[in-house]
C-alpha positions in Angstrom: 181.2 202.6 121.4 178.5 203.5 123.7 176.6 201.1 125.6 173.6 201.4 128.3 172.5 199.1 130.7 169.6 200.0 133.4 166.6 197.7 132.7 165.9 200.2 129.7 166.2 199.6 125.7 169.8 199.0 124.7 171.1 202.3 122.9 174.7 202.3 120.7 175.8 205.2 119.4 179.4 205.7 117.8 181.3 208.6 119.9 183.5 209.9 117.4 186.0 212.5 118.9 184.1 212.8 121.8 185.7 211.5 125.2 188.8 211.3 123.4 190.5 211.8 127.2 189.3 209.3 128.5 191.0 205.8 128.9 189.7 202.9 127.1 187.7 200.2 128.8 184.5 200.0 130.8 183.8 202.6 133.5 180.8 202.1 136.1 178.5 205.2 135.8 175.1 205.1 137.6 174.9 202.2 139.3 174.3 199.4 137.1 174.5 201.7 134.0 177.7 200.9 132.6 179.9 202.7 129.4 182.4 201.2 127.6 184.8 203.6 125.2 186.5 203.0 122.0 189.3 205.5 121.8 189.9 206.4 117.5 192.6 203.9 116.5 194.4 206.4 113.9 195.9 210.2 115.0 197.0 212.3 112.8 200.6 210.9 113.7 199.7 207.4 112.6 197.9 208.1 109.2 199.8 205.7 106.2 202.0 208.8 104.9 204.4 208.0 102.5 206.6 210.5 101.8 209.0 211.4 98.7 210.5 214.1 99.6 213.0 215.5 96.4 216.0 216.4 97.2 216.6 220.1 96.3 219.6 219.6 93.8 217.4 217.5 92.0 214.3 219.8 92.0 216.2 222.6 89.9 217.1 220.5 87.6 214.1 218.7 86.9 212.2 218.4 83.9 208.7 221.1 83.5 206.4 217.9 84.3 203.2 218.0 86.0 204.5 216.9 89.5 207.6 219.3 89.3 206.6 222.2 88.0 203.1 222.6 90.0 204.3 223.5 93.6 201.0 222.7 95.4 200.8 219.2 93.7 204.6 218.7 94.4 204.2 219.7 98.1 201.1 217.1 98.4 202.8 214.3 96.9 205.8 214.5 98.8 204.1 214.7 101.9 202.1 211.9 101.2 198.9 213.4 101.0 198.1 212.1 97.4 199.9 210.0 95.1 200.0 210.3 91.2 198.7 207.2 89.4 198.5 207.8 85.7 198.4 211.3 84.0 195.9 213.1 85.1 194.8 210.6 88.0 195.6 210.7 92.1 195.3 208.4 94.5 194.0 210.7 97.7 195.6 209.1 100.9 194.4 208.7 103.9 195.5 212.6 105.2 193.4 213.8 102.2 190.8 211.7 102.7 190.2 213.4 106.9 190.4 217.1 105.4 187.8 216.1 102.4 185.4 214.4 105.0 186.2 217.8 107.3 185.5 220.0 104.3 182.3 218.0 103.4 180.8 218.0 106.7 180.9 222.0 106.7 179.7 221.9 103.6 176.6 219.9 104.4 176.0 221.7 107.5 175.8 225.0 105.6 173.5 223.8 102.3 171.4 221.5 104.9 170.8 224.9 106.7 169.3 226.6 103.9 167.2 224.3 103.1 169.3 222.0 100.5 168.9 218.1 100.3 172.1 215.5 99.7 171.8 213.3 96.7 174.2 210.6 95.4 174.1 210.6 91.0 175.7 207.8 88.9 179.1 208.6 87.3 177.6 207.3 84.1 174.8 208.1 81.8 173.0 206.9 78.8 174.3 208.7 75.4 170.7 209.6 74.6 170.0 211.7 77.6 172.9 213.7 76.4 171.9 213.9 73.2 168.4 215.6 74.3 170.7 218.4 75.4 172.9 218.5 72.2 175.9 218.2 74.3 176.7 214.8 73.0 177.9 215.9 69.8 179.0 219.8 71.1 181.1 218.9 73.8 184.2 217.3 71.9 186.7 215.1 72.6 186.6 216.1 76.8 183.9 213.8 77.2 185.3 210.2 78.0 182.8 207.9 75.9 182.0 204.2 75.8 180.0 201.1 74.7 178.6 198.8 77.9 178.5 195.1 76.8 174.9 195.9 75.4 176.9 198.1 72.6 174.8 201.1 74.3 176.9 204.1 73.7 177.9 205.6 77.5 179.8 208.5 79.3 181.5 209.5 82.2 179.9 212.0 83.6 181.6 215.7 83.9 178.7 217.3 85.0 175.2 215.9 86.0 172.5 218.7 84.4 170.9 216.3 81.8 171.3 213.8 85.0 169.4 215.5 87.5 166.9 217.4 85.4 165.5 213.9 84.0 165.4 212.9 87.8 163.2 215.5 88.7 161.0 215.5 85.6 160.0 212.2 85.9 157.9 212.9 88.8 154.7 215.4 89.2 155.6 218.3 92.0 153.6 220.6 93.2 154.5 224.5 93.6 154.0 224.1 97.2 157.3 221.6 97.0 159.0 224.3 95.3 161.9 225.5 95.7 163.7 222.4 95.4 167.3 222.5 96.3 169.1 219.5 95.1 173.0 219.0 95.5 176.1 216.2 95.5 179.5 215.7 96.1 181.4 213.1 93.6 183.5 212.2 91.0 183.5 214.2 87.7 185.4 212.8 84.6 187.4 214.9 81.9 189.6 213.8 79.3 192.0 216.8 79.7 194.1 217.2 76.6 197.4 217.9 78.8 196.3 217.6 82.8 198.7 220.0 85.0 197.9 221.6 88.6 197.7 218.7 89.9 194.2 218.3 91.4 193.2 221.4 90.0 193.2 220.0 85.9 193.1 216.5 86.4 191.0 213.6 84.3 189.3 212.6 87.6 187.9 215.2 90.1 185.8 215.6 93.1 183.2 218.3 92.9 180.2 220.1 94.8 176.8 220.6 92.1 173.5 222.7 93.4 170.8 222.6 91.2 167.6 224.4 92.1 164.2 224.0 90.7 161.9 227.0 91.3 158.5 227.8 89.6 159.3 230.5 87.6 162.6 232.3 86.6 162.2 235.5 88.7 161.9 233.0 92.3 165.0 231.2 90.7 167.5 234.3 90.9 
């Protein structure tokens, strides 16, 4: 935490990283300007990693399931990076967590640089919207469905087209707005008929969407 005092306006900022050398405390800079710094609580070294680690006799006999047979899944869920909760389902731990937020930081740098604006979509949607689009009844049994206590038929979203397209359409935008570069990072939902790879063909996954809107199809490609 970063604190002024020098007969100005109060200013807080969170440091992050930054003077990560430096001792924790409150250090005299400028006179009666004074910083105080919060050094991060949790290293790498400290993360909550539990490990199961399989012993090698029992890895060459073990039976062709998900975790044993997919080596990148294995590796992770030894090493405490995720942890398996249901078929098709991982918990991501805290080690996954700091290399998602890493990855999503340089993600957003990049798309933010080109013009690209962050949005956050429900993981649900309304059975009619996808019905518009036909893919209520075309998409089959992938596409996990329910009734909210209203007896409104629902889904879990796997992908958020119908989502973001009614978003946009239900406001007036002028060409000079255009192109409109719209994007998230979320959950997506499947119901996988046999989940394997781990992360890669799970029920539950986390995924980057851009959707641009453009005047007419030649600006679009």
């Amino acid at each position: 935490m970063l604190l002024y005092r020098n007969n100005m306006r109060s200013l807080v900022s969170e440091l992050g990283v930054l003077n990560m050398s430096m001792n924790r405390g409150v250090m005299p800079m400028y006179g009666s300007c004074w910083v105080y710094v919060r050094r991060l609580k949790h290293t790498v070294s400290k993360l909550y990693q539990p490990k199961e680690l399989t012993p090698q006799e029992k890895l060459k006999t073990a039976k062709k399931i998900e975790e044993a047979s997919c080596k990148s899944s294995r590796l992770m869920k030894e090493y405490g990076i995720i942890k398996s909760v249901g078929n098709g389902y991982f918990a991501l731990l805290p080690l996954a967590i700091r290399s998602i937020n890493k990855l999503t930081k340089i993600i957003d740098e990049e798309l933010e640089s080109v013009g690209c604006q962050r949005l956050i979509l429900p993981h649900t949607a309304t059975a009619s919207l996808w019905k518009q689009s036909g893919r209520w009844q075309g998409m089959g049994p992938e596409l996990i469905r329910y009734k909210d206590r209203h007896d409104q038929d629902m889904l879990l979203c796997p992908t958020h087209e119908e989502t973001i397209t009614s978003l946009v359409a239900a406001y007036d935008i002028s060409s000079k707005e255009l192109p409109l570069r719209l994007y998230q990072i979320g959950s997506k939902f499947r119901a996988e008929m046999k989940p394997r790879f781990g992360l890669i063909r799970a029920n539950e996954f986390l995924m980057k969407d851009l959707y641009t809107f453009d005047k007419d199809p030649q600006s679009a490609k």
